[in-house]
N, C-alpha and C positions, 0 to 999 in steps of 0.2 A: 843408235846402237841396239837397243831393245828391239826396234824391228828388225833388225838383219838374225840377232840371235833366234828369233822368233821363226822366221822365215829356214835358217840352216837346221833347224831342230824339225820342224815341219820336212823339209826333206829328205833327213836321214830314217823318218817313217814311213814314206811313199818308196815303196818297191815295186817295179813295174811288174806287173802278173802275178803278184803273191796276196791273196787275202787274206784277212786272217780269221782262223775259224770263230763261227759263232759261238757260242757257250759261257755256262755261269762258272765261273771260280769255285775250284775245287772238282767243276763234274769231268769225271774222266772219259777220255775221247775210248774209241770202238777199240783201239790197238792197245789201248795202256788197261784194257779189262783182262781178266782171267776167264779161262774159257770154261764153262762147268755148267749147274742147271740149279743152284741154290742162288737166293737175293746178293744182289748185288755184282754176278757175276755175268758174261756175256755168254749169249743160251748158244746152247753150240751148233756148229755149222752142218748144216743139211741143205739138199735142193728136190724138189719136189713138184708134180704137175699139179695145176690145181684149178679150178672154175668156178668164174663168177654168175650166179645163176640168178637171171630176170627173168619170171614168168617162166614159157616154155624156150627161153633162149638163155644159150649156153656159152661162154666165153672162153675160150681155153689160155693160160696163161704159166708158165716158170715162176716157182719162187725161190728165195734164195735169201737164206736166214743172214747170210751176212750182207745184204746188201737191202735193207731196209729202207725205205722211204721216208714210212713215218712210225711210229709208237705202235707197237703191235699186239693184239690179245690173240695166244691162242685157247681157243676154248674145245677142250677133249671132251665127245658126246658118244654115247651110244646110243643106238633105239629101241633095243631093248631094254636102257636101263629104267627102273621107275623110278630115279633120281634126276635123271635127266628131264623125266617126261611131266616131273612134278615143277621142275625149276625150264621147262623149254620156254613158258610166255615171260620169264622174267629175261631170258636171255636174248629173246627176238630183240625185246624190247630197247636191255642194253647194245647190242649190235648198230641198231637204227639209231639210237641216241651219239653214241660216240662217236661212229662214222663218220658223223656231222661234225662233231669236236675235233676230226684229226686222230682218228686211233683206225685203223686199218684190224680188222677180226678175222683171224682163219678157224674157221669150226673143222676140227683133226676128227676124222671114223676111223680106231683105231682096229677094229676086230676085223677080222676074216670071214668070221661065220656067215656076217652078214650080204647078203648079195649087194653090188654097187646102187645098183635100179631103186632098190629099196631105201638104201641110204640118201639116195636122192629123192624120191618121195616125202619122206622122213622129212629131209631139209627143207622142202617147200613147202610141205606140210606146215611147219612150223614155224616157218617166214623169218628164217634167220637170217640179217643181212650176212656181209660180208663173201666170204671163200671159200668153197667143199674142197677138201683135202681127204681122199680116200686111202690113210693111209693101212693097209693091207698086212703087212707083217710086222705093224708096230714099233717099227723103227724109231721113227719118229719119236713114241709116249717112253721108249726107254731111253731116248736122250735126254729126257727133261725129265728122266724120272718119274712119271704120270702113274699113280697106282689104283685112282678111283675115275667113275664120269658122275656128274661133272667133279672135271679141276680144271684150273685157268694157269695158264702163265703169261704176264703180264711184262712187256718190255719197254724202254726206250728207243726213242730212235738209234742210238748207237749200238743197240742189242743188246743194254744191259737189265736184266729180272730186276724189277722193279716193284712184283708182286707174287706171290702164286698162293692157289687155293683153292678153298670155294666162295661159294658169291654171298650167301649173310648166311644166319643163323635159324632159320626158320623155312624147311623144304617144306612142309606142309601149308605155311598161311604165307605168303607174303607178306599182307597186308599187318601181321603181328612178330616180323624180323623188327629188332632190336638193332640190328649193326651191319650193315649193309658193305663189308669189306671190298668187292669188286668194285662195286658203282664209286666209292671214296678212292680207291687207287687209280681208277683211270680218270674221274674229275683230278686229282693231283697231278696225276703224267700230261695231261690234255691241258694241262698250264705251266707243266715245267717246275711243278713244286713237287714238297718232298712226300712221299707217301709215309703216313703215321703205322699205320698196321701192316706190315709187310708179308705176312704170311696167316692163313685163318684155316682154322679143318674143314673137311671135306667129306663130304654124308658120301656114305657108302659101304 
């Protein structure tokens, strides 16, 4: 009797073509988010050209904020800024590190002023992994709110901000940051655990 029960209960869970989603209890799927640009919310929807740049070879590729892959940073740069150009080696760095881990990086050029050529220089200049996204009339940094460079906004795969900010405490030394906020919020998203500091100021 115990096997048969065993066996009719096993088949009222087999549904032919239906899997069921992966996820931790409690985290909510991409549709049941609210759409907005503060933590916790799902970062809202844009589409955009954008290139993966190796050496002098250039990739051209579509993104499409709702349709994520994996956990995403975007990281807002300017080249003119000296905020940027103080935090640019700590940033290659994280880009290269994460990559690795499963976090996908779009580095956002939010200004005008600056000619494309030069933003591209800029980017390999400064060996940033990940995505050049030229975005030109800033569309983009007012969907997410973006009001300094650097800020970061950090997501989940289902598109929900999971972080945003700046990267630690310390533009001038690295080596004497205290709190390393960016680098702790993508080791937590790059495991599916919960980010402690969800939001951190931003030099500028």
């Amino acid at each position: 009797m115990r096997t048969l029960m065993m066996a009719a209960l096993a088949a009222t869970l087999i549904v032919p073509g239906v899997v069921a989603e992966e996820r931790k209890p409690n985290t909510p799927s991409a549709k049941e988010l609210k759409v907005g640009h503060d933590v916790g919310q799902r970062v809202p929807h844009f589409k955009a050209d954008v290139l993966t740049i190796d050496g002098d070879k250039e990739t051209k590729g579509t993104f499409d904020s709702h349709k994520l892959e994996r956990p995403t940073a975007f990281v807002f740069v300017s080249r003119t800024c000296p905020y940027v150009r103080a935090y640019k080696d700590r940033l290659a760095e994280l880009s290269r590190d994460f990559e690795e881990k499963g976090i996908d990086f779009v580095i956002v050029y939010p200004t005008r002023a600056t000619k494309e050529a030069d933003k591209k220089a800029f980017h390999k200049g400064s060996k940033f992994g990940g995505q050049f996204l030229n975005d030109t009339d800033a569309g983009i940094a007012k969907k997410l709110n973006i009001r300094k460079t650097p800020e970061v906004v950090l997501t989940r795969k289902t598109g929900e901000i999971a972080f945003r900010g700046g990267i630690d405490d310390n533009f001038r030394d690295a080596s004497k940051a205290k709190n390393h906020y960016f680098r702790d919020a993508c080791t937590a998203v790059s495991k599916g655990e919960k980010v402690e500091i969800t939001s951190a100021p931003t030099y500028g």
